[in-house]
C-alpha positions as CSV (number, residue, x, y, z in Angstrom):
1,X,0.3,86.6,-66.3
2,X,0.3,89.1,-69.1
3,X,2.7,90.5,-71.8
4,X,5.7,91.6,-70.6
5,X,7.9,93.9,-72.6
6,X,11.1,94.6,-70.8
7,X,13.4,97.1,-72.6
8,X,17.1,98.6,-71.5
9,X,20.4,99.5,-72.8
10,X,23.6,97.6,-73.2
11,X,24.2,95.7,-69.6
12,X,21.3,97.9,-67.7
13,X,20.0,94.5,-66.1
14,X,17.1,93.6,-68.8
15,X,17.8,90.1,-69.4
16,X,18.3,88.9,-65.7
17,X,15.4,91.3,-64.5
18,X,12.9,89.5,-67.4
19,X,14.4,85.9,-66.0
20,X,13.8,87.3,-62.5
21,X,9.8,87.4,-64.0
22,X,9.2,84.0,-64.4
23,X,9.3,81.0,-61.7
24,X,12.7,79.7,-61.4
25,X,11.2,76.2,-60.0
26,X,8.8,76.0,-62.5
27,X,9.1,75.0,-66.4
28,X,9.4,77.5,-69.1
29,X,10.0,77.9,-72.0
30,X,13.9,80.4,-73.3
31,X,13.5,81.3,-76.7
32,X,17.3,82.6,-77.3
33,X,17.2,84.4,-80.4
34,X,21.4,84.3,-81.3
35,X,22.3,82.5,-84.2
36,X,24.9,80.1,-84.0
37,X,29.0,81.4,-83.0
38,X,32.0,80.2,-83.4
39,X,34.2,80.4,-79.8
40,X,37.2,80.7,-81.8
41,X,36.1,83.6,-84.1
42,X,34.3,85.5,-81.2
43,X,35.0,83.9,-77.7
44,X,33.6,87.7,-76.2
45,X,30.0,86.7,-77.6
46,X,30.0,83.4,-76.5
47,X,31.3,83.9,-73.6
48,X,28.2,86.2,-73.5
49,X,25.8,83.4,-74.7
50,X,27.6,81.0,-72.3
51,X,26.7,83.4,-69.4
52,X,23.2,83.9,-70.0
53,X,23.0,80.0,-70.3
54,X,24.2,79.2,-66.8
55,X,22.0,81.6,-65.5
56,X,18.9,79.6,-66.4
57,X,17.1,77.6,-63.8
58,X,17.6,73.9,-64.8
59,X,13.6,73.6,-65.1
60,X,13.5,76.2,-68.1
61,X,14.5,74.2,-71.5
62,X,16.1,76.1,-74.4
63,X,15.0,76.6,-78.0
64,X,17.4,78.6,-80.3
65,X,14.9,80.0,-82.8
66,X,14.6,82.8,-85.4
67,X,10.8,82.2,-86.2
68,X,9.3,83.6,-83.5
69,X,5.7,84.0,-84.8
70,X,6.0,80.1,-85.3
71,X,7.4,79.3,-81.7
72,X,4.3,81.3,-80.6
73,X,1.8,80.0,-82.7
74,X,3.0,76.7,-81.1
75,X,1.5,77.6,-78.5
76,X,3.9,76.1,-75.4
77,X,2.0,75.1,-72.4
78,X,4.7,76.8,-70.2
79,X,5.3,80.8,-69.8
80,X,7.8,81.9,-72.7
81,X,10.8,84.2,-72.2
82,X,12.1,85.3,-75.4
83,X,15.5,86.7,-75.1
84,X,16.5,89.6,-77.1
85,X,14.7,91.2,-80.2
86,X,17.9,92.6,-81.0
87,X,19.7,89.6,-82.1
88,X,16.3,88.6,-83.8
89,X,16.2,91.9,-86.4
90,X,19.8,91.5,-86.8
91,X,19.4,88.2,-88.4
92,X,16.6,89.6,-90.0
93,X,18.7,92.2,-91.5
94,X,21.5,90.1,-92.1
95,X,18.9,87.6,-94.2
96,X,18.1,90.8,-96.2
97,X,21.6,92.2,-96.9
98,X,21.0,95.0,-94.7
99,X,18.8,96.5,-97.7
100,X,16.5,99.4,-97.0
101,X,13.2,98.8,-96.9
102,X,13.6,94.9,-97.2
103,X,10.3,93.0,-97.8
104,X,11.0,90.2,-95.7
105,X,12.2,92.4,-92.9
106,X,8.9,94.5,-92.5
107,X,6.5,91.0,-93.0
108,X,8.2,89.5,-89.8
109,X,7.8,92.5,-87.6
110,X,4.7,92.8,-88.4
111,X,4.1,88.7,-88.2
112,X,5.8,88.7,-84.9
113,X,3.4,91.8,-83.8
114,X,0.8,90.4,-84.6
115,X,1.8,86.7,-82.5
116,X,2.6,88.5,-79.9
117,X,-1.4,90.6,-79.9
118,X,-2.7,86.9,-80.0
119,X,-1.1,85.2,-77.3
120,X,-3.0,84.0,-74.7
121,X,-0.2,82.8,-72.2
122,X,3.0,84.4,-70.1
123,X,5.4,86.2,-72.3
124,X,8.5,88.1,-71.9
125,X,10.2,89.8,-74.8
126,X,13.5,91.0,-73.8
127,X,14.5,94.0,-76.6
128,X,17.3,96.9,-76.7
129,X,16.0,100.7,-76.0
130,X,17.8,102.2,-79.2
131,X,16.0,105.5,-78.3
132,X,18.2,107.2,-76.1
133,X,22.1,106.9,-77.9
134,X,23.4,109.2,-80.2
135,X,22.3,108.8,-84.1
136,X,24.3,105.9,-85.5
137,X,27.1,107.5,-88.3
138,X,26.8,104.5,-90.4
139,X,23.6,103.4,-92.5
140,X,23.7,99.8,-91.3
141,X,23.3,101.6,-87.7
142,X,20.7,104.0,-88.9
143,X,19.1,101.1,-90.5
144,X,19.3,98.8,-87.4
145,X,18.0,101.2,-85.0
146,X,15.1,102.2,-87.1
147,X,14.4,98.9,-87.3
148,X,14.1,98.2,-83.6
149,X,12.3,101.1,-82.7
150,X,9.6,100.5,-84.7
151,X,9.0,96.7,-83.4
152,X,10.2,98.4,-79.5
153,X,7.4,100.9,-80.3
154,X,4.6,98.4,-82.3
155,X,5.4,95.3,-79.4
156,X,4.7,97.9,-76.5
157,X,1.5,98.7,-77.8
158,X,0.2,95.0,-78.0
159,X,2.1,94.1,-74.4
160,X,0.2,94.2,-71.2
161,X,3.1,95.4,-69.0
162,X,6.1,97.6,-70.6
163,X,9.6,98.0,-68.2
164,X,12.4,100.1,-69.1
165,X,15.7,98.9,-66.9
166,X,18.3,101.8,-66.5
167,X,21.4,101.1,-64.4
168,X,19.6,97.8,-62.9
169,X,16.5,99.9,-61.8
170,X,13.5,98.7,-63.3
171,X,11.0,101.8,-64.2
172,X,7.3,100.9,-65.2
173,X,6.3,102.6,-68.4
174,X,2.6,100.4,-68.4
């Protein structure tokens, strides 16, 4: 199975659509890219988190991870459903203080990128379509969606297969 880039907007259906992808009776391997929250200081988000968890077939295991090249460098023996690049440049950013331009930001797109060109088994990135909303009035959300356009835009190139889910409809884009 190739690389599978499945992009949408806020609740279009990416996440379940990219599960729907991969064998539910079979092992894989979730890659959930949220960092750690606290129930008490955000019980919306995990409530989120705690959704997408029960969702998962019991034959899939779980690895929270921010290194992503590393996790697929790895190599896992089972298909890999990494789930969503947005969380993943948001800790990035947050690593970086949000800074412009940041270093460390721009090596790990372009680390991941490149992971993602060399891997030789089933992969589904799950990632936000920031392309389509109104410009951000704030630089953090300038900065954020710049960000994730450029790894939506390098990632497609390198993926096999490229979805776009808009209102639950999946539309092939490759």
């Amino acid at each position: 199975m190739p690389r599978t880039l499945v992009l949408g907007g806020t609740r279009s259906g990416k996440s379940a659509y990219a599960e729907a992808l991969l064998d539910a009776d079979a092992p894989a391997l979730y890659v959930a890219t949220a960092r750690g929250v606290d129930p008490e200081t955000d019980p919306e988000w995990a409530d989120r988190v705690a959704t997408h968890r029960a969702r998962r077939p019991a034959t899939w295991r779980t690895l929270e991870a921010a290194d992503l090249p590393a996790v697929l460098a790895g190599a896992p023996a089972e298909p890999v459903l990494v789930d969503d690049l947005a969380t993943w440049v948001t800790g990035l950013l947050d690593d970086a203080g949000w800074a412009r331009d940041a270093p460390s930001v721009a090596a790990a797109r372009r680390d991941l990128v490149a992971a993602v060109a060399g891997y030789g088994g089933t992969l589904v990135l799950v990632s936000a379509e920031v392309g389509l909303g109104v410009v951000p009035s704030t630089s953090a959300g300038r900065r954020f969606r710049d960000e994730l356009g450029a790894l939506n835009q390098e990632l497609a190139a390198v993926c096999d297969e490229v979805w776009l889910l808009v209102a639950g409809l999946p539309l092939r884009l490759r």
